[in-house]
C-alpha positions as CSV (number, residue, x, y, z in Angstrom):
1,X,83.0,-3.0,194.8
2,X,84.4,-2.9,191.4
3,X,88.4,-4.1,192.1
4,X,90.4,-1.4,189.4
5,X,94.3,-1.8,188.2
6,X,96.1,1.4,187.2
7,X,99.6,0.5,185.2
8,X,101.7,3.4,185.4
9,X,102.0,5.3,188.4
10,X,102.3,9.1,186.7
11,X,100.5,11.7,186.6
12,X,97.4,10.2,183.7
13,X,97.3,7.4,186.6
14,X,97.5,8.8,190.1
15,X,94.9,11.7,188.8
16,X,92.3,8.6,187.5
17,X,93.4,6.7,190.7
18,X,92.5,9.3,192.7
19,X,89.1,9.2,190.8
20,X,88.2,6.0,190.9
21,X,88.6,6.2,195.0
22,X,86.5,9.1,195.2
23,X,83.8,7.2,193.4
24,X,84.2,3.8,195.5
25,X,86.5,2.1,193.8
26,X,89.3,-0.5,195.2
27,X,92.3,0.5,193.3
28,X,95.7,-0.8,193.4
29,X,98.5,1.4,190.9
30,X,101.2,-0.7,189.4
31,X,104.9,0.9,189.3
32,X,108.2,-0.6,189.1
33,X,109.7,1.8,191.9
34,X,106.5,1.1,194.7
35,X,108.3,3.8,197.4
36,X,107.8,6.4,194.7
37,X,104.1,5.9,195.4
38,X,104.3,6.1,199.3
39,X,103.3,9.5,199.8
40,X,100.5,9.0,197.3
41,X,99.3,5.9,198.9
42,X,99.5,7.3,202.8
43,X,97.2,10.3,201.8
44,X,94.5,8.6,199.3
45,X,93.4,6.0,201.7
46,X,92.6,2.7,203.0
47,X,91.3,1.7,199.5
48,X,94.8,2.7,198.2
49,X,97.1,-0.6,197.5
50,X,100.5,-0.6,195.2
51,X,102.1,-3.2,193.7
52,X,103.8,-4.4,190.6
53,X,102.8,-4.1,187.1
54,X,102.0,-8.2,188.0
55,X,100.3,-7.6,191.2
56,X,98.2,-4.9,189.7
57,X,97.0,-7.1,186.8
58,X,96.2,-9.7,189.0
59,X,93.9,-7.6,191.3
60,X,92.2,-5.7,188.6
61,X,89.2,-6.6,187.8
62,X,89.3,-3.6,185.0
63,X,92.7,-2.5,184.0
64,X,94.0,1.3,183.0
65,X,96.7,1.5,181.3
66,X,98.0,4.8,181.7
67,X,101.9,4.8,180.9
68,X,104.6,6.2,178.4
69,X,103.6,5.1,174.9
70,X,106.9,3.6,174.0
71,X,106.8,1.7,177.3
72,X,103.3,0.1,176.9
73,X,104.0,-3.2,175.5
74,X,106.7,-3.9,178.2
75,X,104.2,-2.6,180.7
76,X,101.7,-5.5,179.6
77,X,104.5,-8.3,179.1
78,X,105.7,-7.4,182.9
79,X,101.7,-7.7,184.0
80,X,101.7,-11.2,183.0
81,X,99.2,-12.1,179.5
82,X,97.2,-14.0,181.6
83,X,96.7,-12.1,183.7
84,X,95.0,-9.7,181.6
85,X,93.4,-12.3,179.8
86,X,89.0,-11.4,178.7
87,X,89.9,-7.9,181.3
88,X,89.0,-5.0,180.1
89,X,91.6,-2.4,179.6
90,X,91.3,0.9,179.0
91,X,94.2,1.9,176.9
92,X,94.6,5.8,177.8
93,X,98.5,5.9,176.1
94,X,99.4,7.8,173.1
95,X,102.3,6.1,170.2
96,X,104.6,10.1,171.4
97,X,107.9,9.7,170.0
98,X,110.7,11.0,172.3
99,X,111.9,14.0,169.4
100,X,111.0,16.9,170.1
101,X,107.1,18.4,168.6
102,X,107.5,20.6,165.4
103,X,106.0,23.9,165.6
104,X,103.8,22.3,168.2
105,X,102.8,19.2,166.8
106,X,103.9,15.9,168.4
107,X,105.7,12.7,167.1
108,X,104.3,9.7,166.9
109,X,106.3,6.5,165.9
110,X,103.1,5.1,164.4
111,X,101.6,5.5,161.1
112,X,98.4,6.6,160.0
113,X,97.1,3.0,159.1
114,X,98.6,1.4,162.5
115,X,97.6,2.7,165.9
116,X,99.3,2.0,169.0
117,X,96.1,0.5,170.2
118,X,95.8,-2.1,167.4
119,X,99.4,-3.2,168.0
120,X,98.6,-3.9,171.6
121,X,95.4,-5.6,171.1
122,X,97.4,-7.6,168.2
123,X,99.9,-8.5,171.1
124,X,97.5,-9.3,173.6
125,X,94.6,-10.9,171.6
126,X,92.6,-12.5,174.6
127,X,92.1,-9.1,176.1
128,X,89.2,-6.3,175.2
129,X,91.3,-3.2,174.5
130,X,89.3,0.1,174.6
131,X,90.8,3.7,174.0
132,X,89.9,6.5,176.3
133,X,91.5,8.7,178.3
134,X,93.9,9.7,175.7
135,X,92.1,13.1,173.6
136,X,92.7,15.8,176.8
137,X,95.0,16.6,179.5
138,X,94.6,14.9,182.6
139,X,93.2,17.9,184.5
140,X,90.1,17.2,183.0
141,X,89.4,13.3,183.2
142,X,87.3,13.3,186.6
143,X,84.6,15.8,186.4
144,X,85.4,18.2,183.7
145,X,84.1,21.8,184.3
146,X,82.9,23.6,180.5
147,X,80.0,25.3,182.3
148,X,76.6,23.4,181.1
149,X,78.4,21.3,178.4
150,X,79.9,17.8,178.5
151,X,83.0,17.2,176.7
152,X,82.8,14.3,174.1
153,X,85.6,11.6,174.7
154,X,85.7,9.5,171.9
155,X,86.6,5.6,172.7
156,X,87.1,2.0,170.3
157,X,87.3,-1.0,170.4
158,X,86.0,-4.3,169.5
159,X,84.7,-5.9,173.0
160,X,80.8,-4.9,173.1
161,X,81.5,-5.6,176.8
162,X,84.5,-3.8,177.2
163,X,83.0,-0.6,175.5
164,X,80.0,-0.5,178.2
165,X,82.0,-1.0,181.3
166,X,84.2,1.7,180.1
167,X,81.0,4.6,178.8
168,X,79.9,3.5,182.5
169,X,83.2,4.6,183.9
170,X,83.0,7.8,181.7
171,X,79.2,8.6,182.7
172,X,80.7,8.3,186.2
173,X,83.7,11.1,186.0
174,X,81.4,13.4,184.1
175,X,82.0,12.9,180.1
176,X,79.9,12.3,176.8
177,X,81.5,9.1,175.5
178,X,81.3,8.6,171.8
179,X,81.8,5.3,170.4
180,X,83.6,5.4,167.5
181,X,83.6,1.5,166.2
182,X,86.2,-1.1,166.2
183,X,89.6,-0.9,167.5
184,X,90.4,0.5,163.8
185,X,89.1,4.1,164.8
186,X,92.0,4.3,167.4
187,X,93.9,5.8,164.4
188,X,91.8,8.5,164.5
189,X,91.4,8.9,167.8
190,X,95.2,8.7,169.1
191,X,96.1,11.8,166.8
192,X,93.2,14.0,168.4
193,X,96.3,14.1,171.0
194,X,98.2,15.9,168.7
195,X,95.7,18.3,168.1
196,X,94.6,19.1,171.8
197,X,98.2,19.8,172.7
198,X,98.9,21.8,170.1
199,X,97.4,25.3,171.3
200,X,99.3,24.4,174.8
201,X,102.6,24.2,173.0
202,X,102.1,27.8,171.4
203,X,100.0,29.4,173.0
204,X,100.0,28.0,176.5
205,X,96.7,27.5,176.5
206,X,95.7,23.9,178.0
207,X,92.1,24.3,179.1
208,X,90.2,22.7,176.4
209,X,88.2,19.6,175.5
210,X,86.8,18.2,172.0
211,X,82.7,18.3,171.9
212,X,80.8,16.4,168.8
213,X,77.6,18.3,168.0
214,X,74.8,17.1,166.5
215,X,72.2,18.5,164.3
């Protein structure tokens, strides 16, 4: 039984901890506050474990990290670097600024030729970085329902590894994984955020996924 770390106890992670369990999985979900995850813990099961961002690192045999952007790089630091050392992590956070969106269209306190995922892999060079998670609301990250198609989620990074474990994970809860090359593409990738949020934020309209065709 694959042994899986969440870091961030939210939402993105108690909604892909909760999938992991239902598929198997050991999982233990890192927060600084662990009584904030008792009622979570007493009803997911005996496979259910908390701890702290360092406990969780430890344990993980594959690491999520599903926290604020602006709080990712203290999240890692607090795990411990070698503790996350030649780990896969799959890096679900978005670089959201805390202003306010414009006409629905987030801030990101990145640039267009930085991600947030490069900086952390630049940070923590000894570990395998891949983006996922991060294109679509967390509604939809176990077993997305679009009728008879599969939503596309598109990852990076630069661990050949890394990348399979994770297109196994995303096989698993139901998606099309696109890989999309080095950790380079995560400039691209990170802003699809921006664009899947956008007709929530006028329109109230949240139930959507990206799809890549092919001809």
């Amino acid at each position: 039984m694959k042994k899986i770390g969440i870091l961030g106890s939210g939402i993105v992670g108690q909604t892909l901890a909760n999938g992991f369990l239902k598929n198997g999985y050991q999982v233990m979900v890192g927060t600084r506050t662990l009584s904030k995850l008792d009622k979570w813990k007493s009803q997911a099961g005996e496979n259910a474990l908390i701890g702290t961002f360092e406990d969780t690192a430890k344990f993980g045999e594959i690491i999520i990290l599903a926290i604020k952007g602006t709080a990712a790089k203290n999240s890692l630091t607090l795990a411990g670097e070698n503790n996350l050392n030649g780990k896969t992590i799959i890096d679900a956070t978005n670089p959201i600024a805390d202003s306010e969106p414009e006409n629905g269209v987030l801030r990101f306190f990145t640039t267009y030729d930085k991600s947030l995922m490069e900086d952390l892999q630049k940070s923590f060079p000894k570990a395998n970085f891949v983006k996922a998670f991060s294109c679509v609301g967390s509604n939809f990250f176990v077993n997305p329902d679009f009728g008879n198609q599969k939503p596309t989620m598109f990852i990076c990074g630069n661990n050949e590894k890394a990348k399979i474990e994770t297109i196994e994970i995303l096989n698993l809860f139901g998606w099309e994984a696109e890989d999309m090359g080095n950790t380079e593409a995560a400039r691209a990738i990170e802003p699809l955020c921006m664009l899947w949020c956008i007709p929530g934020f006028l329109k109230n309209k949240w139930n959507h996924a990206f799809k890549l065709l092919r001809n």
